[in-house]
KOLVO-720732 format. One record per residue (C-alpha): x, y, z. Coordinates in steps of 0.02 Angstrom, whole numbers, padded with zeros to 5 digits, always signed. Layout:
BEGIN
XYZ;...
//
This chain:
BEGIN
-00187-01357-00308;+00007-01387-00255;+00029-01391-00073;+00192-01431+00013;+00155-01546+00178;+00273-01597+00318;+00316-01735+00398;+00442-01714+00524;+00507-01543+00475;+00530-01668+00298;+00434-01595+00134;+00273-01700+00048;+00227-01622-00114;+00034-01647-00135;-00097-01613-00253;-00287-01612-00197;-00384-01657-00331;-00565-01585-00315;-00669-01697-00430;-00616-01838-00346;-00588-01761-00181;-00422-01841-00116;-00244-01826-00098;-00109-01880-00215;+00083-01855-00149;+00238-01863-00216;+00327-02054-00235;+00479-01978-00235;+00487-01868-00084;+00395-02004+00022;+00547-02127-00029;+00657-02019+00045;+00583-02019+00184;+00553-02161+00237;+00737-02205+00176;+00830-02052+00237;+00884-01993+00084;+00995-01849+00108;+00939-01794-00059;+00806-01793-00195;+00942-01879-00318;+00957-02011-00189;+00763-02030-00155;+00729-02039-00357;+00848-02186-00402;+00754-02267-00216;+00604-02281-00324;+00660-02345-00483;+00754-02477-00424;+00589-02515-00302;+00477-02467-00473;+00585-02615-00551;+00572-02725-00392;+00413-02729-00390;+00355-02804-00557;+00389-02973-00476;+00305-02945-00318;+00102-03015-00308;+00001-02887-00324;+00110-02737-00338;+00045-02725-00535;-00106-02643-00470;+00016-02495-00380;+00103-02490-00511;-00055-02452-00647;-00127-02327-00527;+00040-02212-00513;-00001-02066-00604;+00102-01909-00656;+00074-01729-00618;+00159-01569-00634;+00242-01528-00455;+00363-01392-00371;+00516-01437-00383;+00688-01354-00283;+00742-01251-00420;+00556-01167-00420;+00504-01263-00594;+00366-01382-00603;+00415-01557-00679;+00299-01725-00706;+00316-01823-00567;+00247-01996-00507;+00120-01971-00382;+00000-02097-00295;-00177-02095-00173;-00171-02127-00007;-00216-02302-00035;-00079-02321-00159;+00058-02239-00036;+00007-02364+00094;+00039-02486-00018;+00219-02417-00051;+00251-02402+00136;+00192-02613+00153;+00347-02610+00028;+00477-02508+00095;+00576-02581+00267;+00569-02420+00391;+00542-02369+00576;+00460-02202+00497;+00325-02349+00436;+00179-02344+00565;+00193-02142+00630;+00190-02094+00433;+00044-02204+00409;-00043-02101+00573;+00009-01934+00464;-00069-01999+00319;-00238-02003+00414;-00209-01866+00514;-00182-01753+00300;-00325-01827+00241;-00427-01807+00390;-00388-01624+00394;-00423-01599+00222;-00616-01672+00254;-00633-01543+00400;-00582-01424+00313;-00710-01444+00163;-00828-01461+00284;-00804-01264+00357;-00664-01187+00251;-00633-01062+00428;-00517-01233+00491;-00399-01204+00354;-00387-01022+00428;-00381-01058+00588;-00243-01214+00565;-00138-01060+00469;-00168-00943+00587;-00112-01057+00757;+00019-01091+00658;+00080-00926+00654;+00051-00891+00824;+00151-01043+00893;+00307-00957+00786;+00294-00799+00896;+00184-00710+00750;+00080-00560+00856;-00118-00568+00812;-00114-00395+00710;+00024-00464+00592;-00063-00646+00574;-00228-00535+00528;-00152-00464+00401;-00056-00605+00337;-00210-00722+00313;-00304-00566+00234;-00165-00547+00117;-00168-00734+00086;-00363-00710+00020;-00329-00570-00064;-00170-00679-00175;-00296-00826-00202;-00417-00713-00279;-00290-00614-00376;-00200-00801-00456;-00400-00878-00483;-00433-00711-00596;-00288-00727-00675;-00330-00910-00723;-00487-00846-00804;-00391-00728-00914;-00284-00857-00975;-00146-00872-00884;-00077-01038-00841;+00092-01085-00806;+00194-01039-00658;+00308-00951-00741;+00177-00835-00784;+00122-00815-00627;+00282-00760-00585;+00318-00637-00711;+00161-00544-00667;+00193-00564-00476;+00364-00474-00514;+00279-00333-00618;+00161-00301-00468;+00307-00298-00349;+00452-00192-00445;+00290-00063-00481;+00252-00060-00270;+00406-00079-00200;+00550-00034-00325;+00609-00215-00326;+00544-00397-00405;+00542-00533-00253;+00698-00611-00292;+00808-00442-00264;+00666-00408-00113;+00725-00564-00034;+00908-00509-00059;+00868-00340+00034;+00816-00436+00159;+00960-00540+00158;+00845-00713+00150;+00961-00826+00089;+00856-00990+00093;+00755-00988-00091;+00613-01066+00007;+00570-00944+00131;+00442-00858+00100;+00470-00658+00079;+00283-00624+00144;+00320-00692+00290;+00459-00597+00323;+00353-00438+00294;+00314-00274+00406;+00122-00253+00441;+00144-00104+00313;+00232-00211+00199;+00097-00333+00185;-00026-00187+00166;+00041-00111+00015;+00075-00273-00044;-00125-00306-00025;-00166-00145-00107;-00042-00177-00270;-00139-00360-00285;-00308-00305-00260;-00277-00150-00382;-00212-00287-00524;-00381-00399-00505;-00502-00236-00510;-00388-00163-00664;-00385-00337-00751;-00604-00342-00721;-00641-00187-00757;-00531-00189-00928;-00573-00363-00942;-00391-00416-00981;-00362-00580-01083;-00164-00648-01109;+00002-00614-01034;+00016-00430-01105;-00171-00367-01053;-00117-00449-00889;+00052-00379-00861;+00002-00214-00928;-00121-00237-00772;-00025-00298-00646;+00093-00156-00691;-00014-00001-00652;-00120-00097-00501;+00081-00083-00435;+00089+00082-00472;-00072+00112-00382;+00013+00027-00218;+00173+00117-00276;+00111+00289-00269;+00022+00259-00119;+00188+00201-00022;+00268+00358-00104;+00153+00469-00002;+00160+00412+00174;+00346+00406+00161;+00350+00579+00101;+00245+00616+00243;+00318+00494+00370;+00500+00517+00316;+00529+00319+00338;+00552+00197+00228;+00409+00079+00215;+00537-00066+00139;+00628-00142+00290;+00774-00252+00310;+00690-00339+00437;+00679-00530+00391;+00629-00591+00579;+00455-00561+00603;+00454-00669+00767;+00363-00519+00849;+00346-00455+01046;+00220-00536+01130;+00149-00389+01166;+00082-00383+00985;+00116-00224+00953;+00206-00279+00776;+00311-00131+00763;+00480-00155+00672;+00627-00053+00663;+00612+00033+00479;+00766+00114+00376;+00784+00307+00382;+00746+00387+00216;
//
């Protein structure tokens, strides 16, 4: 499971590994950190010179064996093999790299993995952590409700979708985009452009209307039941799914326009809400 971590307002691509139950984190973007890269370029020819460094240092043959490679995130939304250690092995790395960020990203390290234990432990802290987090951004409770339900309602949409047979993230993506241009008239890419997001890592979902994230919901949950029921297997049983559990959400939006006579799509891309919680945003005319 990719998870993107911060440090500092600074990205840590992770990967929890279940059988083994423990972190592994990107080399790469923990170099630049602790280096002040300005970029990922910068942070990647940090660790091969260090990678080469290394082999003559006592006892840095064991790091070196135990770096492994996984399939991360990268900026330009592809997944690519990169080097990855534990937690032991990145405290190792810090002991090698000269930096002031040193002792408070060794305290952030413990603080990750001690989060991670809590939150196997009762999986309602992982909630909760999300769900502060939302409020401290200015999020009001009905929106956050929805948001986290929405979340749930992805996980379990992407896990089914693993049993069918789909794998890679470009996959994922493809059928995410069928869903959406079936609900909403657009795939997430031109969504984000309605809503003039021009950072490719924000997240459109959180940039959503209450009613956006509820047709949204529907058009997922629609896609798992049709893909069940019809007990879809491959990318084409899939899509076809994902394509009419949209149209399900689509025709639903439809309606309550109709009756409405507003748009359920909004421009809005600042969902810092009143702290009244009221959550209602301005919505375009039809």
């Amino acid at each position: 499971m990719n998870q993107i971590k911060l440090f500092e307002t600074k990205q840590v691509r992770t990967e929890w590994d279940k059988k083994h139950e423990k972190w592994f984190f990107s080399v790469v973007d923990v170099c630049g950190i602790l280096t002040d890269q300005p970029t990922q370029r910068g942070a990647s020819n940090y660790w091969a010179k260090l990678k080469e460094r290394m082999k003559d240092e006592e006892g840095a043959d064991e790091l070196l064996t135990n770096c492994q490679q996984l399939k991360l995130l990268s900026s330009d939304g592809k997944k690519y093999m990169t080097d990855v250690l534990d937690t032991k092995g990145i405290l190792r790395l810090v002991q090698s790299i000269p930096s002031p960020k040193a002792e408070p990203f060794k305290m952030w390290l413990a603080h990750v993995g001690n989060e991670r234990i809590e939150e196997i432990q009762d999986p309602e802290i992982a909630y909760r952590r999300i769900e502060d987090w939302y409020r401290q951004k200015g999020y009001g409770k009905d929106w956050i409700a929805k948001r986290l339900k929405g979340m749930e309602t992805r996980v379990n949409l992407t896990a089914e979708w693993q049993e069918r047979g789909i794998e890679t993230a470009r996959d994922y993506a493809i059928l995410t985009a069928e869903t959406s241009k079936a609900t909403f008239g657009m795939v997430p890419s031109e969504y984000k452009e309605y809503k003039n997001l021009e950072n490719k890592k924000d997240n459109l979902r959180d940039h959503m209307t209450e009613l956006e994230l509820i047709f949204t919901m529907l058009g997922e949950a629609s896609t798992r039941e049709i893909a069940q029921q019809k007990e879809a297997q491959g990318m084409k049983q899939n899509k076809d799914a994902a394509r009419r559990g949209g149209e399900i959400a689509g025709n639903a939006r439809e309606e309550l326009e109709q009756e409405t006579g507003t748009k359920v799509v909004s421009r809005e891309n600042n969902m810092i809400l009143q702290k009244d919680n009221k959550n209602i945003l301005k919505r375009d005319k039809k």
